[in-house]
C-alpha positions in Angstrom: 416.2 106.3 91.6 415.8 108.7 88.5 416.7 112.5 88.9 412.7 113.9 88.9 414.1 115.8 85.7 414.9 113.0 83.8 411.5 111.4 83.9 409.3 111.9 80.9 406.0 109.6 82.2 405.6 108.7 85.6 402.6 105.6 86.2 401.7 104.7 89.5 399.1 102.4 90.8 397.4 102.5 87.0 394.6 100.3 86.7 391.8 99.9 83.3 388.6 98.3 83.0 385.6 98.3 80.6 382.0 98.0 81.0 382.2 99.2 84.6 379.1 98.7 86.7 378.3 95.9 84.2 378.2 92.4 84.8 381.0 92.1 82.3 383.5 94.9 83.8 386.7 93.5 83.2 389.8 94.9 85.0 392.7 94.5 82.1 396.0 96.3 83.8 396.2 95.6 87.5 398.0 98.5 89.2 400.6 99.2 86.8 404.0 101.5 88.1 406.4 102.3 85.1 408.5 105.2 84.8 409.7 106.6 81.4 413.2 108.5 81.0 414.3 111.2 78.6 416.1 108.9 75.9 414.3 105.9 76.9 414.6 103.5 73.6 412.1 100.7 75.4 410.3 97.5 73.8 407.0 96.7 74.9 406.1 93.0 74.7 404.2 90.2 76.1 401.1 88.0 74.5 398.3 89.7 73.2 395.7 90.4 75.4 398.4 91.1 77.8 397.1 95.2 78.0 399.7 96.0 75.7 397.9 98.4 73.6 395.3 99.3 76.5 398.7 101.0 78.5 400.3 102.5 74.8 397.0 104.0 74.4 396.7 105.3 77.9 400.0 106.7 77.9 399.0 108.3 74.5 396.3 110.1 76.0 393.6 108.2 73.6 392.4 106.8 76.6 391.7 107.7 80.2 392.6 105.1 83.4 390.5 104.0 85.7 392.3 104.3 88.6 396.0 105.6 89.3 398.6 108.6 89.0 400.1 109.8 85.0 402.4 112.5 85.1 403.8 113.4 81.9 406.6 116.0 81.6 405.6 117.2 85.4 401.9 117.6 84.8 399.1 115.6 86.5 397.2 114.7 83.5 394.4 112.5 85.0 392.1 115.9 85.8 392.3 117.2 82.2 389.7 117.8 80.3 389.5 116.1 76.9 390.3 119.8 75.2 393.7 119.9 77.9 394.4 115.9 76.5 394.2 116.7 72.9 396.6 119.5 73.5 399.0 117.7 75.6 398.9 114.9 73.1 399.6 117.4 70.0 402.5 118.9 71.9 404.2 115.9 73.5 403.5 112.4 71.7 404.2 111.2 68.3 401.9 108.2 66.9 403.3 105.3 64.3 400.7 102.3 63.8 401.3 99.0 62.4 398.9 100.6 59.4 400.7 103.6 58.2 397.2 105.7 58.1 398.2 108.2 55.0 395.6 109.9 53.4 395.7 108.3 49.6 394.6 111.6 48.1 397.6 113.6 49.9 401.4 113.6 48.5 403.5 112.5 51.2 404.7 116.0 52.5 400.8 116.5 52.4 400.5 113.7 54.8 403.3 114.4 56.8 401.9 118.0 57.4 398.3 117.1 58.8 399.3 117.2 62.1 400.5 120.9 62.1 397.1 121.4 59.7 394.8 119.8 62.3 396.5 121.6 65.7 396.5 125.5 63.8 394.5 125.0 60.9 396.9 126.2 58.3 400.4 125.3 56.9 403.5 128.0 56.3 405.7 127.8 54.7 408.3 127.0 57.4 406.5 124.7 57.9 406.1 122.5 54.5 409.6 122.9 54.9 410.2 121.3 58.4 408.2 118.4 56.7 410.3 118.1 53.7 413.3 118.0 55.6 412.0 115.1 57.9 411.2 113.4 54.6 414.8 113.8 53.6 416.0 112.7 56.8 413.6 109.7 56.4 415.3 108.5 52.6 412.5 110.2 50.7 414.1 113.1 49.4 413.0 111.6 45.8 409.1 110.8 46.6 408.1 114.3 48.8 405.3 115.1 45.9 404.3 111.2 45.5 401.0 109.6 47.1 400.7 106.5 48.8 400.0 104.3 46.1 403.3 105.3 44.3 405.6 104.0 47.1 406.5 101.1 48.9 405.2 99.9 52.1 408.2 100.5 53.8 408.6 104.2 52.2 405.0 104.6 53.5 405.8 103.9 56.9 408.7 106.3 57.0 406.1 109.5 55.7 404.3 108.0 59.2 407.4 107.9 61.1 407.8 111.7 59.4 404.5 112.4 60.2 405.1 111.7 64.1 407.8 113.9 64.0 406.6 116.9 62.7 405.5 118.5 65.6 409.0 117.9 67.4 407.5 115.4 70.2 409.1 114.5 73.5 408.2 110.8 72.9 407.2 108.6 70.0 404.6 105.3 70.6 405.3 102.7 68.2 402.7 100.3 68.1 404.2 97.4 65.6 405.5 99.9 62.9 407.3 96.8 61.7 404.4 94.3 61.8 402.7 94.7 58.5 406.5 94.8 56.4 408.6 91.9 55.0 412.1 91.7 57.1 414.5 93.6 54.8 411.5 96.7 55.3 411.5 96.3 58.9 415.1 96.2 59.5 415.3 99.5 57.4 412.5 100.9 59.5 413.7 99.7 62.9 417.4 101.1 62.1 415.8 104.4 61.3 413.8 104.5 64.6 417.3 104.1 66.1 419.0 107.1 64.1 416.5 109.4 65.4 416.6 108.5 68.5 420.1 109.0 68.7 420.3 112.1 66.5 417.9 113.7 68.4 417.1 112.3 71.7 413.9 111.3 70.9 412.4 109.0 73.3 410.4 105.6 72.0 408.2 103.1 73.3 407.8 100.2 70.4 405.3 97.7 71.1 406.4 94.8 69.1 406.0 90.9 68.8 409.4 90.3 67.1 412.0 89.3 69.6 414.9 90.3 67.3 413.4 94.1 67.5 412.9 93.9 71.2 416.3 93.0 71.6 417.9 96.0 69.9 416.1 98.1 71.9 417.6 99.6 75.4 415.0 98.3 77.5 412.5 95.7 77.4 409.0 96.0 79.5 407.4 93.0 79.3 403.3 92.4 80.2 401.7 89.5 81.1 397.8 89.4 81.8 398.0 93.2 83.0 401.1 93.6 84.9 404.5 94.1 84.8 406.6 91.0 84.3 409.4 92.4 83.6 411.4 95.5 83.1 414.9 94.8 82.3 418.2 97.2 80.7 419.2 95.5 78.0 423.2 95.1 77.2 424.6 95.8 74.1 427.8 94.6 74.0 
C-alpha cells in the first residue's frame, strides 16, 4: 500500500450515470477504485464507450460523480461547491485535448497565458515570462509572437501542452494529445510529455488509443464497459 503522502487522487466506490430518474438513466462507471501517485506517468485505455473520458473528466473536476469518494491532494472534493471545483481545478490540474483549443486571434504566448488571465484577471510581467520560458522548454523559442495559423499542428499542441503548464499543476490529463497528428508529430509530442515528467515530477494521465503510446508509459489502466480491467506497472527494460 501507498505512503498516504504519495497519493495525488484517491477513487473509491466511483460510480456515473446520466438522465437519472429517467427511463433512460444509464450507469456508465460501475464503482470504480483507482489510486493516483505523485509521478504517476499512466495510460488510460480501453474501447470507446468504455467511460474513458466520463472518469478523465470526473477526475478533472468538469464533472461531478454520482456516487463514491474523490480525494485529491487530501481534500474531500465531492462537497465542493462549483466556485471550490473551479479553484481546485485552476490550482491542481493541467488540460491537453486531442484539439489543441488556441484562440486564433492570440500569439502563442498569448495563448499560453489565458489560464493565469482567466484565474486573476491580469497578466505580469513574471508572468508572460513564466510562459515564454515553457514555450522555450517546449521547442518554440522561435514562434512565442506567432498565432495558430502560422505553425504546425504539432507546434500547436506543444503551446497547449505549455498552456497546461502554466499554472505549475500537480497533474496533467491528456486526453489523445497525439490523436489528431501524423506519427513523426506524435512521437515528438509523446517524448516531450516524458521530459517533463521527468524534469519536473509532473504527474500524467494520457488517455490514448495507440498501443505503442500506452506502452511507453509507466502504467497502463485499462477500462472495459465501466470498470477496471486492468491496472498493471509496466517494465521498461
Amino acid at each position: 500500500m501507498s505512503n498516504g503522502a504519495d497519493l495525488l487522487i484517491e477513487l473509491d466506490n466511483v460510480r456515473k450515470s446520466y438522465n437519472v430518474g429517467q427511463p433512460n438513466e444509464t450507469e456508465v462507471l460501475h464503482g470504480l477504485d483507482l489510486n493516483v501517485r505523485r509521478g504517476d506517468f499512466m495510460a488510460l485505455i480501453g474501447p470507446s464507450g468504455s467511460g474513458k473520458s466520463t472518469l478523465l473528466n470526473i477526475i478533472g473536476l468538469l464533472e461531478r460523480m454520482s456516487a463514491g469518494r474523490y480525494v485529491l491532494q487530501g481534500e474531500e472534493v465531492q462537497a465542493l461547491d462549483d466556485g471550490g471545483l473551479t479553484l481546485r481545478r485552476r490550482s491542481t490540474l493541467g488540460f491537453v485535448f486531442q484539439f489543441h483549443h488556441l484562440l486564433p486571434a492570440f500569439s502563442a504566448v498569448e495563448n499560453v497565458t489565458l489560464p493565469v488571465l482567466m484565474a486573476e484577471g491580469r497578466i505580469s510581467s513574471k508572468h508572460e515570462q513564466h510562459a515564454r520560458e515553457l514555450l522555450a522548454a517546449v521547442g518554440l523559442s522561435r514562434a512565442m509572437d506567432k498565432r495558430p495559423s502560422e505553425l504546425s499542428g504539432g507546434m500547436q499542441q506543444r503551446v497547449a501542452i505549455a498552456r497546461a503548464l502554466v499554472m505549475n499543476p500537480a497533474l496533467v490529463l491528456a486526453d489523445e494529445p497525439t490523436g489528431n497528428l501524423d506519427t513523426a508529430s506524435s512521437d515528438e509530442v509523446f517524448a516531450l510529455l516524458r521530459s517533463i515528467h521527468a524534469e519536473r515530477g509532473t504527474s500524467f494521465i494520457v488517455v490514448t488509443h495507440d498501443p505503442r503510446l500506452a506502452a511507453r508509459c509507466d502504467r497502463i489502466v485499462e477500462l472495459v464497459d465501466g470498470r477496471i480491467a486492468r491496472d498493471e506497472v509496466v517494465p521498461h527494460g
